[in-house]
C-alpha positions as a LaTeX table, in Angstrom:
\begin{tabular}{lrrr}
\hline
Residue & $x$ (\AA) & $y$ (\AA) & $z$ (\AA) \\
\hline
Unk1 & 18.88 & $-7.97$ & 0.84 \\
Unk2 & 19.00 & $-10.17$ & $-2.54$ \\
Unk3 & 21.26 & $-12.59$ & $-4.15$ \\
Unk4 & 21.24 & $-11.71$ & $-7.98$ \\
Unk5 & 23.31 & $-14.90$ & $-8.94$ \\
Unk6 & 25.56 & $-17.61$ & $-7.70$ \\
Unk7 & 28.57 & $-19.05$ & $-10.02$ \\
Unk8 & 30.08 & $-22.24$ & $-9.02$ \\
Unk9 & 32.99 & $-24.07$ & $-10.24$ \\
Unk10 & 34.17 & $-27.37$ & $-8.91$ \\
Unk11 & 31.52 & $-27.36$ & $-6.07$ \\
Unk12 & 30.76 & $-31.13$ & $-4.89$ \\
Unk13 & 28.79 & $-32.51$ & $-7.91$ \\
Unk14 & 28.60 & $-29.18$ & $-9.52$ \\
Unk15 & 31.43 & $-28.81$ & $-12.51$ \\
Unk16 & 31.01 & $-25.24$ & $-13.69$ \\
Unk17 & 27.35 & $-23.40$ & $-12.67$ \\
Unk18 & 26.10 & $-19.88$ & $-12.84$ \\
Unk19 & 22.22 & $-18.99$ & $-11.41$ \\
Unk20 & 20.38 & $-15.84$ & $-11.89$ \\
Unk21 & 17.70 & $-15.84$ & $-8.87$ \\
Unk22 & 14.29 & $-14.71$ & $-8.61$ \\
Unk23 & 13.93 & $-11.32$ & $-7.16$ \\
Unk24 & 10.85 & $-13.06$ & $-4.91$ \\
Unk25 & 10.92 & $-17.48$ & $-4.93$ \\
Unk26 & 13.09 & $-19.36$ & $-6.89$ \\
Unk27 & 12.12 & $-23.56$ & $-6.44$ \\
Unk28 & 14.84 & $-26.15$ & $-6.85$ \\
Unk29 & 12.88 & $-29.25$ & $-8.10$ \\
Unk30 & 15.02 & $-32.84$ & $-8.22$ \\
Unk31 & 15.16 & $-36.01$ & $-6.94$ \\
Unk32 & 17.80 & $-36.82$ & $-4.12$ \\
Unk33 & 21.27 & $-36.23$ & $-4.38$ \\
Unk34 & 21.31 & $-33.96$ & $-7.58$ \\
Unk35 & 22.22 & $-31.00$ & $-6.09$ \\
Unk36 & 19.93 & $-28.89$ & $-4.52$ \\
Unk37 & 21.49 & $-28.60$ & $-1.12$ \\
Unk38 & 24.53 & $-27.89$ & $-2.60$ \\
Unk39 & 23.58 & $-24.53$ & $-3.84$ \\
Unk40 & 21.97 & $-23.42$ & $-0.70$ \\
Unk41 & 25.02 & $-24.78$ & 0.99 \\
Unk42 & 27.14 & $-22.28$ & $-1.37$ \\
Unk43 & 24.95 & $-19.33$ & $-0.64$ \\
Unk44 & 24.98 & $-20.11$ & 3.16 \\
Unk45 & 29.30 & $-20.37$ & 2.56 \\
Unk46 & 28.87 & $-16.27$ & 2.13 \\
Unk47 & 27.03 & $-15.09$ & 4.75 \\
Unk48 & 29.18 & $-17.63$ & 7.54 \\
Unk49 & 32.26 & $-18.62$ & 5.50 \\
Unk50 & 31.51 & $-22.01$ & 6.73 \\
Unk51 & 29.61 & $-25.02$ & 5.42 \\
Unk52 & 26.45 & $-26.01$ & 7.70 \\
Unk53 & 27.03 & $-29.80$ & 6.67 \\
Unk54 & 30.93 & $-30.67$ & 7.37 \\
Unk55 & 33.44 & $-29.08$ & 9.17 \\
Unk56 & 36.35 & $-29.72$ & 6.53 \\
Unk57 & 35.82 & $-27.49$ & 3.97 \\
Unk58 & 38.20 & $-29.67$ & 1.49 \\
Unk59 & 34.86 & $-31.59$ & 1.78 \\
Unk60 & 33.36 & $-29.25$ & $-1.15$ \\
Unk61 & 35.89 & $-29.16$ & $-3.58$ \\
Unk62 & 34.82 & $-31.50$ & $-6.57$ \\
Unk63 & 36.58 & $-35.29$ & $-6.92$ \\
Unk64 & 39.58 & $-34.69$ & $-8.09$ \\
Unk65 & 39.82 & $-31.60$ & $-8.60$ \\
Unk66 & 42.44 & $-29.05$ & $-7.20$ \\
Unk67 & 40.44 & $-25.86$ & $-6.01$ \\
Unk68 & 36.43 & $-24.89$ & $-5.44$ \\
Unk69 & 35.27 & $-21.29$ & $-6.13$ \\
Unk70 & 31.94 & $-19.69$ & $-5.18$ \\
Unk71 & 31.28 & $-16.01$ & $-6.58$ \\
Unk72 & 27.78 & $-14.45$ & $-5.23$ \\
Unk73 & 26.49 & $-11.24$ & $-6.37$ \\
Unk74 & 24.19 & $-9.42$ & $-3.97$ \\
Unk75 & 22.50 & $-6.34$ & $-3.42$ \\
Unk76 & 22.95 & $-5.19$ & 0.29 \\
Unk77 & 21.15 & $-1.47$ & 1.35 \\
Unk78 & 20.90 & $-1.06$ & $-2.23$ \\
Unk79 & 24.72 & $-1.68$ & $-2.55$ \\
Unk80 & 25.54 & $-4.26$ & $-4.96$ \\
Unk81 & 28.59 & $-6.30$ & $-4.03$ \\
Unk82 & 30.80 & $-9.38$ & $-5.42$ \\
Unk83 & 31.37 & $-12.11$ & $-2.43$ \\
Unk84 & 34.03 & $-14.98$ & $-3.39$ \\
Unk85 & 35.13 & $-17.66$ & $-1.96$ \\
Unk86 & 38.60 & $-20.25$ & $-2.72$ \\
Unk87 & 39.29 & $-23.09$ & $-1.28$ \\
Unk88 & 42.22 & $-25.85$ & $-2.62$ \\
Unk89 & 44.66 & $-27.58$ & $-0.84$ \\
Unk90 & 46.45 & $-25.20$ & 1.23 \\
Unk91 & 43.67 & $-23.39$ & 2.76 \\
Unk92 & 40.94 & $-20.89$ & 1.95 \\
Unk93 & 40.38 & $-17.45$ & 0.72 \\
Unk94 & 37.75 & $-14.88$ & 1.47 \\
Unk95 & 36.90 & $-11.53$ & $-1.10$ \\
Unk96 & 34.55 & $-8.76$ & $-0.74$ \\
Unk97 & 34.58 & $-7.53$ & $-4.13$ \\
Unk98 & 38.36 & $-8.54$ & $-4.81$ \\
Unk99 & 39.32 & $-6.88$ & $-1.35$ \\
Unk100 & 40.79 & $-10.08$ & 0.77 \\
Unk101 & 40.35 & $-10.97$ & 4.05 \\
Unk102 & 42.79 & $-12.08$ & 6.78 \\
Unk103 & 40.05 & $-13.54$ & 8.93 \\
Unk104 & 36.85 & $-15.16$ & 8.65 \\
Unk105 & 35.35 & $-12.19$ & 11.13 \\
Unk106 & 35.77 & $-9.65$ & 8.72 \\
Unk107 & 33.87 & $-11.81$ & 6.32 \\
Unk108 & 31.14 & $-13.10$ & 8.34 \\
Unk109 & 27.68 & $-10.61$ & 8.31 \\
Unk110 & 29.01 & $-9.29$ & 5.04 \\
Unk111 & 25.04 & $-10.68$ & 3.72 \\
Unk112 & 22.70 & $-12.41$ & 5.82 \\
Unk113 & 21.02 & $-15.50$ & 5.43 \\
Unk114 & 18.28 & $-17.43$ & 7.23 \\
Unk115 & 18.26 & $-21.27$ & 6.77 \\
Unk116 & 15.65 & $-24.16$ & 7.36 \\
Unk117 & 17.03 & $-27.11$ & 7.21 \\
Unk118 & 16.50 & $-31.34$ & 8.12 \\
Unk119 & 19.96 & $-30.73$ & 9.92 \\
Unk120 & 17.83 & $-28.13$ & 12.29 \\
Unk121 & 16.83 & $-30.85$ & 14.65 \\
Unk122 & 20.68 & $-30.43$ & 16.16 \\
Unk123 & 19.14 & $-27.62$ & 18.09 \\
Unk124 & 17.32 & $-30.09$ & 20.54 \\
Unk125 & 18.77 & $-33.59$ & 19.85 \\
Unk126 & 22.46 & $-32.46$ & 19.65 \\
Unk127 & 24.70 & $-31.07$ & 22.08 \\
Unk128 & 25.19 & $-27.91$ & 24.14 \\
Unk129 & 27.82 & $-26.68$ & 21.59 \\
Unk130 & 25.81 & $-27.32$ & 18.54 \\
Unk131 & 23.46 & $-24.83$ & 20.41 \\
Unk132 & 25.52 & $-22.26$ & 21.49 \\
Unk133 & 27.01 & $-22.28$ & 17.74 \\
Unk134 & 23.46 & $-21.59$ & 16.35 \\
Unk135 & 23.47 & $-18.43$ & 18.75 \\
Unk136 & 27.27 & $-17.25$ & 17.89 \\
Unk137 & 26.62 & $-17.94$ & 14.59 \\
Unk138 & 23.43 & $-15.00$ & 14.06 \\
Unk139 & 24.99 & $-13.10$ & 16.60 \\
Unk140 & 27.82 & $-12.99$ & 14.70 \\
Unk141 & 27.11 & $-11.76$ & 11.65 \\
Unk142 & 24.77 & $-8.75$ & 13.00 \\
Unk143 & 27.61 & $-7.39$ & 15.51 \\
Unk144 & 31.08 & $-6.86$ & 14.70 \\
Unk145 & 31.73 & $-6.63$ & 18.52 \\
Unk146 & 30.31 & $-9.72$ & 19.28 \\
Unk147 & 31.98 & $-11.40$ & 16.56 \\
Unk148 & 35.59 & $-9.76$ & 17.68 \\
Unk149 & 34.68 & $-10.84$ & 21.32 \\
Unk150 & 33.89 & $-13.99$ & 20.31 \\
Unk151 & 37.71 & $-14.79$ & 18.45 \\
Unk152 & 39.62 & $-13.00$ & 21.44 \\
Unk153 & 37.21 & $-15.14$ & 23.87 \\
Unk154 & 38.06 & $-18.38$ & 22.54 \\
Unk155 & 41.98 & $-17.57$ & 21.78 \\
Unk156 & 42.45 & $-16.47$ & 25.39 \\
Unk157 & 40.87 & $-19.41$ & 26.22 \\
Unk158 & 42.75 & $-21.41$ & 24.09 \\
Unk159 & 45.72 & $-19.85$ & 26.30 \\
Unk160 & 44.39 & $-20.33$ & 29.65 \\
Unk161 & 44.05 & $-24.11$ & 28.82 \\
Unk162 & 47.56 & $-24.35$ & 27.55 \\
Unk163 & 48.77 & $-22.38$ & 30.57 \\
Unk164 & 47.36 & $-25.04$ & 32.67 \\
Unk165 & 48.39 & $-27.73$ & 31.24 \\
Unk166 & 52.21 & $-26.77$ & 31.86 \\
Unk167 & 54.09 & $-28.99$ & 34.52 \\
Unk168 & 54.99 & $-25.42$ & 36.62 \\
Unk169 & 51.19 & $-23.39$ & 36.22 \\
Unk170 & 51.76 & $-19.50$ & 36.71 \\
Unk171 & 49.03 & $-18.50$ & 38.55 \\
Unk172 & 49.80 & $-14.88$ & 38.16 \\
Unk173 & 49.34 & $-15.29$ & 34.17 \\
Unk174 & 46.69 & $-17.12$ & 35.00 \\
Unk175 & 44.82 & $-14.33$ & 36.89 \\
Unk176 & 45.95 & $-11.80$ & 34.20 \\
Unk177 & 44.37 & $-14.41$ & 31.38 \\
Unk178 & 40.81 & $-14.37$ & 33.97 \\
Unk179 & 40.73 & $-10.86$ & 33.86 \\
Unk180 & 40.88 & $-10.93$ & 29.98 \\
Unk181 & 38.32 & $-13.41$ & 29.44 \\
Unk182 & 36.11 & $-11.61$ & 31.81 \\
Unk183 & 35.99 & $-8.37$ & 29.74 \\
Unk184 & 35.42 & $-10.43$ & 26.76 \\
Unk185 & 32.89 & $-12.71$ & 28.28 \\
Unk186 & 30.77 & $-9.46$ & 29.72 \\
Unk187 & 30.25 & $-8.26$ & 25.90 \\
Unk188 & 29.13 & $-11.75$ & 24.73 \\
Unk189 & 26.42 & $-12.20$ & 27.97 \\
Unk190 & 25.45 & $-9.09$ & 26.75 \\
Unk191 & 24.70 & $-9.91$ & 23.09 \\
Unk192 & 23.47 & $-13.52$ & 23.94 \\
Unk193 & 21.24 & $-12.01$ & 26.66 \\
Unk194 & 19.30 & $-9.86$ & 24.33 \\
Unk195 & 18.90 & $-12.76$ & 21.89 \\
Unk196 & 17.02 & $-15.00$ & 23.97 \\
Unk197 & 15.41 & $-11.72$ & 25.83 \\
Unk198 & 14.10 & $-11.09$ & 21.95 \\
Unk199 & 13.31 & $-14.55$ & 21.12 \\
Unk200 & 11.63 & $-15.60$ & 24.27 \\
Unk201 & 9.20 & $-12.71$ & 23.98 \\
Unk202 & 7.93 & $-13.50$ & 20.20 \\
Unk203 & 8.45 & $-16.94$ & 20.19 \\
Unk204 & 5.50 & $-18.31$ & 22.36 \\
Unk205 & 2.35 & $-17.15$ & 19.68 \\
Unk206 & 4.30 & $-18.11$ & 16.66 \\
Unk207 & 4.76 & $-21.16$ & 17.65 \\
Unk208 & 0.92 & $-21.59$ & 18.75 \\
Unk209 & $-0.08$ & $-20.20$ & 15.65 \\
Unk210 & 1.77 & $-22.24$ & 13.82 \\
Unk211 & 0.70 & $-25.15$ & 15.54 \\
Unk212 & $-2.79$ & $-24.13$ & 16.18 \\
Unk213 & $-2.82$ & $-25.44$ & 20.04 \\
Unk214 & $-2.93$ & $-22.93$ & 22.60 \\
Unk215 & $-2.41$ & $-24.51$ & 25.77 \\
Unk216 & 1.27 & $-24.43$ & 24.90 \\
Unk217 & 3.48 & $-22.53$ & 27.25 \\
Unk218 & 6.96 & $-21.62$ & 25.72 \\
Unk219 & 9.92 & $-20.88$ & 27.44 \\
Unk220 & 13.71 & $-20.32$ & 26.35 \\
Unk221 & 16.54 & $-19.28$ & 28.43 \\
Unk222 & 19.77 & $-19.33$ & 28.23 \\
Unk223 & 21.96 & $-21.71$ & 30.67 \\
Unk224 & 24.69 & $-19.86$ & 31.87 \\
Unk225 & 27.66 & $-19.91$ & 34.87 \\
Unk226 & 26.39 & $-16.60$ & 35.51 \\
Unk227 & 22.75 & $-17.07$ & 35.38 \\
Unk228 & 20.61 & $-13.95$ & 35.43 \\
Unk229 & 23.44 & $-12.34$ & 37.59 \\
Unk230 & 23.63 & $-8.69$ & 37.56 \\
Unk231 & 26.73 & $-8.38$ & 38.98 \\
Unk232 & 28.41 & $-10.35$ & 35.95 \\
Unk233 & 31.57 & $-9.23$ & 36.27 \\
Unk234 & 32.34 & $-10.64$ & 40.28 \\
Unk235 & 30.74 & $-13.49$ & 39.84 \\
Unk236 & 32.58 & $-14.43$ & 37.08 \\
Unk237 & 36.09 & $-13.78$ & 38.88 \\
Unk238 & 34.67 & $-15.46$ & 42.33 \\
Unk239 & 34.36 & $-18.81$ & 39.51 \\
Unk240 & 38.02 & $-18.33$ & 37.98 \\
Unk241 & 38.97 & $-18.54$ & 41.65 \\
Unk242 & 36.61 & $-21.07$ & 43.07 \\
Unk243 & 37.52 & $-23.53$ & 40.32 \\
Unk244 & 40.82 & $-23.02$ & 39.60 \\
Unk245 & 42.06 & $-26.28$ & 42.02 \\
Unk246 & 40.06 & $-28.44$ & 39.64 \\
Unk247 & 41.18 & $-26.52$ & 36.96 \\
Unk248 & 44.38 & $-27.68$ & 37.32 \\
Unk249 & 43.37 & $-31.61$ & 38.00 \\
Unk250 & 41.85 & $-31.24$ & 34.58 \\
Unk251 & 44.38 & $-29.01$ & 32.83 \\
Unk252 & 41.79 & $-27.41$ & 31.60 \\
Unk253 & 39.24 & $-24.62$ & 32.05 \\
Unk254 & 35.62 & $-26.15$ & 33.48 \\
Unk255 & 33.93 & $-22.72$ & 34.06 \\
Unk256 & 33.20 & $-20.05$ & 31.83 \\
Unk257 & 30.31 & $-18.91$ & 29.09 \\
Unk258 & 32.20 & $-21.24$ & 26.39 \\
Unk259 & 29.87 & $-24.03$ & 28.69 \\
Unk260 & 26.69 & $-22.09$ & 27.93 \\
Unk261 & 23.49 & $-24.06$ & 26.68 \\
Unk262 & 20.33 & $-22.87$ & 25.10 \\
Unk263 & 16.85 & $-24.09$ & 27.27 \\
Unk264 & 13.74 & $-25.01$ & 25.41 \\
Unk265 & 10.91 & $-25.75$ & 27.88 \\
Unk266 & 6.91 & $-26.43$ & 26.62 \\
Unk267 & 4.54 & $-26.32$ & 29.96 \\
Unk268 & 7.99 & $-26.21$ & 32.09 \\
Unk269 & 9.23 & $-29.18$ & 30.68 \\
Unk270 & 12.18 & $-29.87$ & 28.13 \\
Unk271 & 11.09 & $-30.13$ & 24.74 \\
Unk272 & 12.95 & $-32.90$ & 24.12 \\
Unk273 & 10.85 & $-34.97$ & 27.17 \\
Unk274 & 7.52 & $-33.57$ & 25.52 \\
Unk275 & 7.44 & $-33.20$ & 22.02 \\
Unk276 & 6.93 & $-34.94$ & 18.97 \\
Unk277 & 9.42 & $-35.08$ & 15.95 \\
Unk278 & 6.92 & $-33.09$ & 14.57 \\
Unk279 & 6.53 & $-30.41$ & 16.73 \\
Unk280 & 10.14 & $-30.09$ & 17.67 \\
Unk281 & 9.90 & $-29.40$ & 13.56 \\
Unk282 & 7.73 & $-26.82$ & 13.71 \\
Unk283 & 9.70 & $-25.05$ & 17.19 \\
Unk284 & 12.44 & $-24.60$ & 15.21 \\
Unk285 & 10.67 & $-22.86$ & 12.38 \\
Unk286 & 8.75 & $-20.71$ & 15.01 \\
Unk287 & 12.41 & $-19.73$ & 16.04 \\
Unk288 & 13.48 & $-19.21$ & 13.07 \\
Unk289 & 11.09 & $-16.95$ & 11.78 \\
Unk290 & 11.67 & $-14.80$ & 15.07 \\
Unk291 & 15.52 & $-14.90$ & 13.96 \\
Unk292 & 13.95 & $-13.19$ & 10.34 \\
Unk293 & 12.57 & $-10.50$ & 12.06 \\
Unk294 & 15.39 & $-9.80$ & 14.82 \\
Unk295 & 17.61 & $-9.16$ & 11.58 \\
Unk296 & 14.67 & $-7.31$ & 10.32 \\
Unk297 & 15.10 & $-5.08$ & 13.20 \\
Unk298 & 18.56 & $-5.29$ & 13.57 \\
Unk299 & 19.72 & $-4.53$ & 9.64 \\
Unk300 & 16.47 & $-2.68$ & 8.56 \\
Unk301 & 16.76 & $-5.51$ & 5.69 \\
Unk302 & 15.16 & $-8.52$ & 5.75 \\
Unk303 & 17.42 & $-11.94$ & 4.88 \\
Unk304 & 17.51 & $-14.14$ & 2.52 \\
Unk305 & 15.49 & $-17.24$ & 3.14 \\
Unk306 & 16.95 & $-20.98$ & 2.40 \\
Unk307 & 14.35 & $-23.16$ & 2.78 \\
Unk308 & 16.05 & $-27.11$ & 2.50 \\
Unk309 & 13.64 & $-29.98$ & 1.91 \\
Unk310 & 11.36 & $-27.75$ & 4.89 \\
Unk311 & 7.54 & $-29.25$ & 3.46 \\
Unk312 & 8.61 & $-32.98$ & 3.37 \\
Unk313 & 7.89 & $-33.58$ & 7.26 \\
Unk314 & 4.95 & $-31.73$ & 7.71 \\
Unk315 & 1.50 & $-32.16$ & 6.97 \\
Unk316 & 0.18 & $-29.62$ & 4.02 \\
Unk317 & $-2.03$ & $-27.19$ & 6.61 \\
Unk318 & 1.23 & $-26.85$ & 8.22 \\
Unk319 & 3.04 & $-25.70$ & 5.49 \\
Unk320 & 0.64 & $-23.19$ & 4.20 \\
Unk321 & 0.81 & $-21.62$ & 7.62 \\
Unk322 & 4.46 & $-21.67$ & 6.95 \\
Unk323 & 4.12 & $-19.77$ & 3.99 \\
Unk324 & 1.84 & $-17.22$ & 5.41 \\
Unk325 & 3.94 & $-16.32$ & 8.13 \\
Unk326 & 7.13 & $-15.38$ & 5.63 \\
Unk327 & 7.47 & $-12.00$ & 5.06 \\
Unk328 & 6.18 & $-10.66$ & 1.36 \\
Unk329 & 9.33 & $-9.18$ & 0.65 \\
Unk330 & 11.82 & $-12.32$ & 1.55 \\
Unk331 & 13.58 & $-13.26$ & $-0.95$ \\
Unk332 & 13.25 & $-17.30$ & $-0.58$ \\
Unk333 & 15.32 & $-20.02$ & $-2.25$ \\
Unk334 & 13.61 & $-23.70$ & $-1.98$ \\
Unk335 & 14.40 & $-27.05$ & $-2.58$ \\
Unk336 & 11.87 & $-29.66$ & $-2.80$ \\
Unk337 & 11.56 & $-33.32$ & $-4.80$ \\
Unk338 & 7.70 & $-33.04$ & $-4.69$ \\
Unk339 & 6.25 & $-30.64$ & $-7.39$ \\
Unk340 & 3.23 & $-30.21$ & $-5.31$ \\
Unk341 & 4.91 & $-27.88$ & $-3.16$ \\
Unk342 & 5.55 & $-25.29$ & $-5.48$ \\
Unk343 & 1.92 & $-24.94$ & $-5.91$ \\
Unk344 & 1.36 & $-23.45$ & $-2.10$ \\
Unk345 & 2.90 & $-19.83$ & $-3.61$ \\
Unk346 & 0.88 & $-18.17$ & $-5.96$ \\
Unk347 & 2.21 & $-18.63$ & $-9.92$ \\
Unk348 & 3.56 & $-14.96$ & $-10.11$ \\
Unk349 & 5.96 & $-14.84$ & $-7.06$ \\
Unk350 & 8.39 & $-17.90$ & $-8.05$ \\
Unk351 & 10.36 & $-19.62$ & $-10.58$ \\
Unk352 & 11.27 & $-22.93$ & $-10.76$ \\
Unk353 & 14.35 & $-24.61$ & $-11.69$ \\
Unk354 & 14.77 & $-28.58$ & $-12.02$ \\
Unk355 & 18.20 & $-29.95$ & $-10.96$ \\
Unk356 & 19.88 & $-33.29$ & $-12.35$ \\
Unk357 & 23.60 & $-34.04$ & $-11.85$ \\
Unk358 & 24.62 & $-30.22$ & $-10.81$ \\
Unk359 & 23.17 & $-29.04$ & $-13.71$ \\
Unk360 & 19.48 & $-26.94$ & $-13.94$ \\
Unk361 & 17.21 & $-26.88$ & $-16.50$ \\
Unk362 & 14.73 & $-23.34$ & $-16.01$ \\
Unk363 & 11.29 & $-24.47$ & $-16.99$ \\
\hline
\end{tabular}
């Protein structure tokens, strides 16, 4: 999987941009606030049709201005395709080479990408949503079932909670809504399951190795009303019932997998108890470069890497470890302000690019 080239027009401080991209590293030098992120932002917008920095996606369009487009070009199993992305005022608009899209599912997964980022540390400082998003969020653009699950999950949900908070509640709907989010919720314990199951197992020596301690014992699990439950489906409908009473104190529904939280324990205690800024850093690259290779496995392609301001908070023996442990044949897309950096790949596999203002200047 590649990105050939980006064009951007009316994207945050970018006016009008187009990028051709190294087949292997491609380096975005510049100070602060020139840029950089923005672009990896944009490439990130087609694989998740969502910005990983604000929620409002008005946010991107340029001051001013009245609409923000992104157009990538990538090559996907050898398929080369045309990804573009509107947004103005009134909303935004999704196209797989000029096909639209109704829905954001049927756009998400169309490429993949992996990103390392400072706004990573969410994973153990923020809350349980932020973590269940990062696992929706890969999940969802490898399976189209989990992805479909996911919207029906979350709009019968949406139901339940409006059911309930009705001044006459009709309990019969509300069994018939249970039932629904049951079937739903089986497919994405499923899909979730298998994640961690996957991570959990490779995690533990990457993260050693990258680290170089090995009295280290990893463990991630995933924090569920169901637990490791093989009878899913019962004990699910035993918790519709059981909490239903409070349920309708609350108006609202206070069991279910949209609670779920992602556990990251080091010698059986929470990371964030344990570890250093630093090594929390260096977790979350250990899990991402497990994410690289379940898509690996998953697509028989490997992603393409984003890699935002990753070498400023760790020490340079770090880094080159970092390096060593991405796959030859990853297409990677940097940004750094420290020249230095660029210098831990060899000369032949990158080229470098210097931003100022939105604009780039190949050197």
């Amino acid at each position: 999987m590649k990105i050939e080239q980006i064009s951007l027009t009316h994207y945050r401080n970018i006016d009008n941009l187009l990028i051709n991209f190294d087949t292997n590293v491609t380096v975005l030098v510049g100070e602060n606030g020139q840029g950089k992120t923005n672009i990896l932002e944009a490439i990130h917008y087609c694989s998740t049709s969502r910005s990983f920095r604000v929620k409002d996606d008005q946010l991107c369009i340029q001051h001013d201005q009245l609409l923000t487009r992104i157009i990538g070009i990538f090559e996907v199993n050898q398929i080369r395709k045309q990804l573009k992305i509107v947004i103005n005022k009134d909303g935004k608009y999704l196209f797989e080479n000029n096909k639209s899209f109704t829905t954001n599912k049927e756009f998400i997964g169309l490429v993949n990408t992996v990103l390392f980022s400072p706004y990573d540390l969410f994973l153990f400082d923020g809350s349980p949503k932020a973590r269940r998003r990062f696992i929706d969020t890969e999940l969802s653009k490898l399976f189209p079932e989990f992805v479909n699950s996911l919207f029906n999950y979350n709009k019968l949900l949406k139901e339940r909670n409006n059911t309930l908070k009705q001044s006459s509640v009709d309990k019969v709907y509300i069994e018939t809504l249970d039932e629904q989010l049951i079937m739903v919720s089986l497919i994405i314990i499923k899909y979730r399951r298998n994640f961690i199951h996957y991570i959990n197992k490779h995690i533990p020596k990457l993260f050693q190795d990258l680290v170089q301690e090995y009295n280290w014992e990893i463990e991630i699990s995933l924090e569920s009303c169901v637990g490791d439950s093989e009878n899913v489906e019962e004990e699910l409908r035993n918790l519709y019932k059981q909490a239903l009473p409070k349920d309708l104190i609350f108006k609202s529904t206070q069991v279910g997998i949209h609670k779920d939280d992602l556990s990251v324990r080091i010698n059986s205690q929470d990371i964030i108890q344990i570890a250093s800024q630093g090594q929390k850093r260096m977790m979350i690259i250990a899990l991402k470069l497990c994410l690289i290779q379940y898509i690996k496995e998953i697509t028989k392609e490997y992603p393409i890497l984003l890699l935002d301001d990753v070498f400023s908070e760790i020490d340079e023996a770090k880094r080159r470890r970092f390096i060593e442990f991405l796959p030859d044949t990853c297409q990677t897309i940097v940004t750094t302000t420290d020249r230095s950096h660029i210098q831990l790949w060899s000369k032949e596999k990158y080229s470098v690019l210097s931003v100022k203002n939105g604009e780039l200047v190949k050197e």
